[in-house]
N, C-alpha and C positions, 0 to 999 in steps of 0.2 A: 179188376175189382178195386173197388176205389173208396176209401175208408177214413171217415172225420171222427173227430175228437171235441166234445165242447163239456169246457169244464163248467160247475155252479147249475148243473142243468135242473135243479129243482125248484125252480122262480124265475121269477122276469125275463130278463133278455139271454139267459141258457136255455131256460125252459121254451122261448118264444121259438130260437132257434132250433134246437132239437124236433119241433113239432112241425116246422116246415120243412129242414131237413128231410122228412121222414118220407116228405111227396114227391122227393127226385128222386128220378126212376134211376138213375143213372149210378148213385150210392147205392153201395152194396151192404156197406157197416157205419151205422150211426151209433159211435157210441157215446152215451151220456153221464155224467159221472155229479158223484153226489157225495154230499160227507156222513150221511149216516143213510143205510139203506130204508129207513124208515120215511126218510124225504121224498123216497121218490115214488110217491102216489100217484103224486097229477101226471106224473107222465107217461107211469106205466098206464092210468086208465085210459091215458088219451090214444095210448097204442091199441089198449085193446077194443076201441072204439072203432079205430083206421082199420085195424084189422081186419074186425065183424062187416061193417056196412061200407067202408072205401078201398077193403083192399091193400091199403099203404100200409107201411111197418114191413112189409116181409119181400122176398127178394123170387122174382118170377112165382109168386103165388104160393111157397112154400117154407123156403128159409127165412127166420125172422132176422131183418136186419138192424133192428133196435136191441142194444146193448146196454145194460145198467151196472156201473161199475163203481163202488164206494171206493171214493178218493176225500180226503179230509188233506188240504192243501196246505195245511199246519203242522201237519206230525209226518215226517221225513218216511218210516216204514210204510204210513198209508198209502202213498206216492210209490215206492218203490213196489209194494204190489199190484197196486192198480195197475203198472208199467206190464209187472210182468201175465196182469191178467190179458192186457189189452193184448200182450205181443200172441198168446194163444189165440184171440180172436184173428188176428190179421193174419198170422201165418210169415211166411217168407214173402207176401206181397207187400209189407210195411206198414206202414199210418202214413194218410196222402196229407190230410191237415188236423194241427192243430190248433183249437182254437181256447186260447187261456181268456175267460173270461170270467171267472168265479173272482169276487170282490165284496166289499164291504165300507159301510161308514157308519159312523155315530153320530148324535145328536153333542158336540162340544160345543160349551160355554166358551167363547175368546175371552171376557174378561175375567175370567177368574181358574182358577186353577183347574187344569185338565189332568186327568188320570192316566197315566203315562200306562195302563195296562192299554187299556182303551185305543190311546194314538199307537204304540208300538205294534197291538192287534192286529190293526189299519195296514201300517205295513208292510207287517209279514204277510197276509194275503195280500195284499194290489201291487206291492213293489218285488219282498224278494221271491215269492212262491211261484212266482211266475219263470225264473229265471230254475229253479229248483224243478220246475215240474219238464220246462223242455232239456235240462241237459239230461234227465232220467228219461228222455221219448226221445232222445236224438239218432241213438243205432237204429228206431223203429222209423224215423223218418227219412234218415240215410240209405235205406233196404226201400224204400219206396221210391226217395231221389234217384238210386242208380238203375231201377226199372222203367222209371216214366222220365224221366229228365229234373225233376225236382220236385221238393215236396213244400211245405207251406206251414209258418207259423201267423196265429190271425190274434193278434194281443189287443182286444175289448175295453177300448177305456172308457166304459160306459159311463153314463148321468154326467157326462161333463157339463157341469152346472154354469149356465151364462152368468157371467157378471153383474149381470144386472139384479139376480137373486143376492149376492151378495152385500150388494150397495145397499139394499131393502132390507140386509138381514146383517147388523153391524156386529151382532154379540154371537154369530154362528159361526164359530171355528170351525166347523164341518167342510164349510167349502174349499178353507184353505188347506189345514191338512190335507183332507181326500184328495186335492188338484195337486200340491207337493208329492202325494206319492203315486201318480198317475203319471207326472213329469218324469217320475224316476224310471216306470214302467215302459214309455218311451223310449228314456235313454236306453234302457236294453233293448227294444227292436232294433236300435243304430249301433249297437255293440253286438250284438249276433250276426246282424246281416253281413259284419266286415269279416268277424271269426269265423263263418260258417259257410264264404263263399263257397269254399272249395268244395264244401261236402254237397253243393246245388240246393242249400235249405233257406226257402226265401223267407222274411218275415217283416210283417206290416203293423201299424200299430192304427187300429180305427175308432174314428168317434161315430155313435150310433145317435147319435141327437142327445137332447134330454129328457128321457122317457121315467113314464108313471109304472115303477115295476110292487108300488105295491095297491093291489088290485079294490082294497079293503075300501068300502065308502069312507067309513070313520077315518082313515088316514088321509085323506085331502089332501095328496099327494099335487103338488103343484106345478109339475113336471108338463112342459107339453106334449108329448108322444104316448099313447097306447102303446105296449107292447108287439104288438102288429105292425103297426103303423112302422115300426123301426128297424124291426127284425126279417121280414120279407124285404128290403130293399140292403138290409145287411148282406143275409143270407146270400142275394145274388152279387154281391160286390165281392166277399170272400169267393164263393167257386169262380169269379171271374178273371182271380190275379193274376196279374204278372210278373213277371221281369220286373219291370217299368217300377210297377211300386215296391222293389225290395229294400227295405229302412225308410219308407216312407213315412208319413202318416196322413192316414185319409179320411175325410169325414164322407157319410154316405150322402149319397144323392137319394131325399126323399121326395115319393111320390104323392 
C-alpha cells in the first residue's frame, strides 16, 4: 500500500497534483493537506466528481483513498497533528512520499521599504517549514523505507521565476526574496539527503516550470505553464525517483 503526502493542496500546483494523484491506480493513500479545512473545497468536489462518474478517489471501488488533513505549516501543533493524523491513515505501512510543496510570495517594493512581517512570512513557509514538517513525518517515512527499501522526500520549488521577469520588473523584490528562500529550501534537500542516508530517506528538490497557479482572469498571471501543463509531468517524475537523484535537483521534462 503505497501512501503520498502533498502539502498546500488547496490551489495550484498542490491542488494540480493531488487531482492526478488521484488516477494512479497503484496509490492506495493520497493524502492532501491544507491550512484551514474550509480551503478544501475544490478538491474535495473534484473527488466527489472522480468518484460518481470515473471511479478514481477510492481504492478497488470502495475504500476512499483521498485524505484531507488540516496542516497550517506556520503553527508547530498543526503539524504535529496532522503527523499524527496521518500516521492513523498509513498504519504500520508508513508514508512512501512526501511532497513539501505548500509556499507563498508577496507582491515587494525593492525600492523602498519592505515589511519584514511579510519577508520573514515568506520564509517561515518556503525555507524553515519545510524542514519542520519532514523531521515531524520522518519515523512515518522510516516505517515505510524499512518495508520497501526507501522512502522519498519531493521539495516543490515552484514558480521559479526566469530572469528575464526580473530584468522586466526592476522595482519587484518578489523575485529576489522568494528565489533567496527557495535557494535555502534546496540547501535542505542537500542537508537531509547526507543526514538521512542511513535511515534510506531520499530526497530531491524539483523545479515544476513557471506556472500560472492563479486561475482568476483578473490576475493576468504571466507565468507560462497552466497548472496541468506542469503538474502531470511532475507528478510522473516524483513516482519515478531514484537513487540517482537523491540531493539532486531536477527540473521537470515538460511535454
Amino acid at each position: 500500500m503505497t501512501s503520498i503526502l502533498v502539502t498546500g493542496a488547496s490551489c495550484g500546483i498542490g491542488l494540480g497534483l493531488a487531482r492526478h494523484l488521484l488516477t494512479v491506480p497503484s496509490l492506495a493513500n493520497v493524502i492532501a493537506t491544507v491550512s484551514t479545512l474550509e480551503s478544501a473545497e475544490t478538491i474535495l468536489s473534484y473527488a466527489k466528481v472522480a468518484d460518481l462518474f470515473k471511479g478514481l478517489g477510492m481504492v478497488n471501488g470502495s475504500r476512499p483513498k483521498l485524505h484531507i488533513v488540516q496542516l497550517d505549516v506556520t503553527n508547530e501543533e498543526s503539524i504535529t497533528n496532522a503527523a499524527k493524523k496521518v500516521s492513523d491513515i498509513v498504519g504500520e505501512n508508513g508514508l512512501d512520499i512526501l511532497i513539501n510543496n505548500a509556499g507563498v510570495t508577496h507582491e515587494l517594493p525593492f525600492n523602498e521599504p519592505i515589511p519584514m512581517e511579510k519577508l520573514l512570512g515568506m520564509w517561515q513557509v518556503n525555507a524553515t517549514a519545510p524542514l519542520r514538517i519532514a523531521n515531524e513525518f520522518r519515523p512515518l517515512l522510516k516505517k515505510a523505507a524499512s518495508l520497501k527499501g526507501s522512502a522519498q522526500i519531493a521539495n516543490v520549488l515552484h514558480n521559479c521565476v526566469p530572469p528575464e521577469y526580473a530584468k522586466n520588473h526592476p522595482n519587484d523584490a518578489s523575485y529576489t526574496t522568494y528565489t533567496k528562500s527557495k535557494v535555502a529550501m534546496n540547501n535542505l534537500t542537500t542537508k537531509i539527503a547526507e543526514e538521512w542516508n542511513e535511515d534510506k530517506i531520499r530526497v530531491t528538490s524539483l523545479d515544476p516550470g513557471w506556472v500560472k497557479t492563479d486561475p482568476r482572469p483578473e490576475a493576468a498571471d504571466p507565468a507560462d505553464l497552466t497548472v496541468d501543463e506542469s503538474t502531470i509531468p511532475l507528478m510522473e517524475l516524483i513516482l519515478s525517483l531514484t537513487e540517482d537523484y537523491n540531493g539532486k535537483f531536477v527540473k521537470t521534462e515538460l511535454q
